[in-house]
N, C-alpha and C positions, 0 to 999 in steps of 0.2 A: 565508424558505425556509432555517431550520437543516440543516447537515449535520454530524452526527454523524462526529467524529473514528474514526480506526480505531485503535483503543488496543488491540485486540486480540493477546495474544503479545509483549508489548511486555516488553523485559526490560531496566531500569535498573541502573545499579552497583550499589546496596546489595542488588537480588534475586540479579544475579549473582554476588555474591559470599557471599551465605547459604548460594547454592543449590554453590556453588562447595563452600564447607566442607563440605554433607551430603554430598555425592556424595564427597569424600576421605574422611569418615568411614564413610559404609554400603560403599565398597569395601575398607577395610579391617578392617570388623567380619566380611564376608564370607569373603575372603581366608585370615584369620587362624581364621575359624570351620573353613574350608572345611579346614585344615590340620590344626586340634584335632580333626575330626570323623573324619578319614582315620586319624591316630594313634590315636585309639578304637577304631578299625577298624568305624566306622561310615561303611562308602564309598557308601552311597544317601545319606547327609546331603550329608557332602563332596563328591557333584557336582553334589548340588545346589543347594548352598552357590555354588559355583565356578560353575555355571553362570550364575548370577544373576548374576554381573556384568556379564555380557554388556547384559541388557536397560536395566542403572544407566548401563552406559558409551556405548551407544544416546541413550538419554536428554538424558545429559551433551553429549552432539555436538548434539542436537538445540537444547538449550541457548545453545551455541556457535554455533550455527548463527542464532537468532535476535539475539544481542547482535551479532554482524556486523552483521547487516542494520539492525539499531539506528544501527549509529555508522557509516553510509554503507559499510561493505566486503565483497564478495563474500562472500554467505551457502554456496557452496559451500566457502567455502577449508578448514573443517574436518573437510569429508568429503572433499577431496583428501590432505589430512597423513595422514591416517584408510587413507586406501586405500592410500597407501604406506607409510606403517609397516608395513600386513600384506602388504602384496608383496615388501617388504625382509626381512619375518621367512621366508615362505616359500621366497624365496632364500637365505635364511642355512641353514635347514634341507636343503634340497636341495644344498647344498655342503658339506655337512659330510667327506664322505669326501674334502675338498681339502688339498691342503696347507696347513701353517698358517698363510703369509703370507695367501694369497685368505681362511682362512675369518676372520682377526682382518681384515681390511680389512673384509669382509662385516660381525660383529659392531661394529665402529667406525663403518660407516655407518648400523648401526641405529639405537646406540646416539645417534647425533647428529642422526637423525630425530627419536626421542625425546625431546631434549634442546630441540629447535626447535618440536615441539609443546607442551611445558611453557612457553615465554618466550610463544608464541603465544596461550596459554592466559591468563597474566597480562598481556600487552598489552591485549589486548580488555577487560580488565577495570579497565583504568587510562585508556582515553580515554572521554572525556565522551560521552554520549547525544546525537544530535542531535536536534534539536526538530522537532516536527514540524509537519506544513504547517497551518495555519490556516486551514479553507476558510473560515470563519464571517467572517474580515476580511477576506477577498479577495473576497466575493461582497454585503460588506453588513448580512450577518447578525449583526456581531460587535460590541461595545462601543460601536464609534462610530457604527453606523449611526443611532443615535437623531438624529444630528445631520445625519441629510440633508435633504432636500427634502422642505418643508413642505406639506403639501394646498394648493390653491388655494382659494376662497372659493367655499363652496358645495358642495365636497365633505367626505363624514363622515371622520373620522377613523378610520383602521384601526385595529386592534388588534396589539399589536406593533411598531409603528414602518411605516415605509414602505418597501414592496419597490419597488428601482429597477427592474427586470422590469417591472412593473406601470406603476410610472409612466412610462417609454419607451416601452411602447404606448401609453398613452392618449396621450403627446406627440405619436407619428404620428398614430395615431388623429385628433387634433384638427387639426393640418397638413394633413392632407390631407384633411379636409371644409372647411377654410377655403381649400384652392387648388381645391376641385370649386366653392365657392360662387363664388371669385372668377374663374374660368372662365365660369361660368352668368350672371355680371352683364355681364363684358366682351363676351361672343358676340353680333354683332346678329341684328335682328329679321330673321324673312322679309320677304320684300319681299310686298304688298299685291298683288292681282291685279288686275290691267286692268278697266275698269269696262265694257269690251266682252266681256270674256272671263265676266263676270259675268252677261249675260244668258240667258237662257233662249233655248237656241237653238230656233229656230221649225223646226215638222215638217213633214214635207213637204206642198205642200198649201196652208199657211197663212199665212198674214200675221203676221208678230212684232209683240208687241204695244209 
């Protein structure tokens, strides 16, 4: 009984760190397009240049999102950074007409969101992968199973090796028609009926013969 590992979505160092480089390069080929295109005074390029980051940087968390769960740690943690950075920018903006200790304290705690999502970003991509579960060795199916428990005499050899499944039934299985036999052999007999009880009882009328 093979089970098929769930390798799916599975994202190791060397991917996330490929994938790592495109997504700094396509954001700033964007970026920087989005910037040449507006100086053109091509502003339907430019936003939509600009806008395309949005679905890279989606992407990217999603990314992020899976290498967590790879290396044991909360696969939300990047869309919580995620959700306060933009709650911090939207405060920064809505304070603008503050004085300028609140709005530089506002801008300094962005700024150091920012600065905690970037090491966040290179952590995750500097611990190892944890390995994943092995059902195939824990259930039997896996390298060593060929070394279990051999047919008995008499029975065909399967194909595949020997599912211990199969042979624990048949173990009961066999148990327990050898304690139904040995039940059936110890139980005594009825007891024999009287050899008065055995006559033909005479009808009324007549003489027993």
């Amino acid at each position: 009984m093979a089970i098929a590992g769930n390798n799916a979505g599975r994202v190791g160092q060397s991917r996330y760190w490929a994938l790592f480089g495109i997504t700094i390069v396509a954001m700033a080929v964007l970026l920087v397009g989005a910037g040449y295109a507006v100086l053109q005074r091509s502003y339907g390029l430019g936003l939509l240049m600009f806008a395309a980051i949005a679905p890279v940087g989606i992407y990217w968390r999603v990314i992020m999102m899976r290498r967590c769960r790879d290396i044991g740690w909360p696969a939300a943690a990047p869309w919580i950074i995620s959700g306060l950075q933009i709650a911090l920018t939207l405060s920064l903006r809505s304070s603008q007409g503050a004085v300028g200790a609140a709005a530089g304290s506002a801008f300094l705690l962005v700024s150091l969101v920012g600065l905690a999502d970037f090491v966040f970003t290179i952590v995750i991509g500097c611990i190892a992968t944890k390995q994943p579960v092995d059902y195939d060795a824990i259930f039997g199916d896996g390298p060593g199973a060929a070394h279990g428990p051999q047919p008995r005499d008499g029975e065909p050899q399967r194909s595949g090796g020997s599912d211990r499944f199969d042979d624990a039934i048949a173990r009961a299985l066999e148990a327990h028609r050898q304690r139904e036999a040995a039940a059936g052999a110890t139980q005594p007999a009825h007891p024999a009926a009287p050899a008065h009880l055995a006559r033909r009882t005479a009808s009324f009328g007549r003489r027993a013969v």
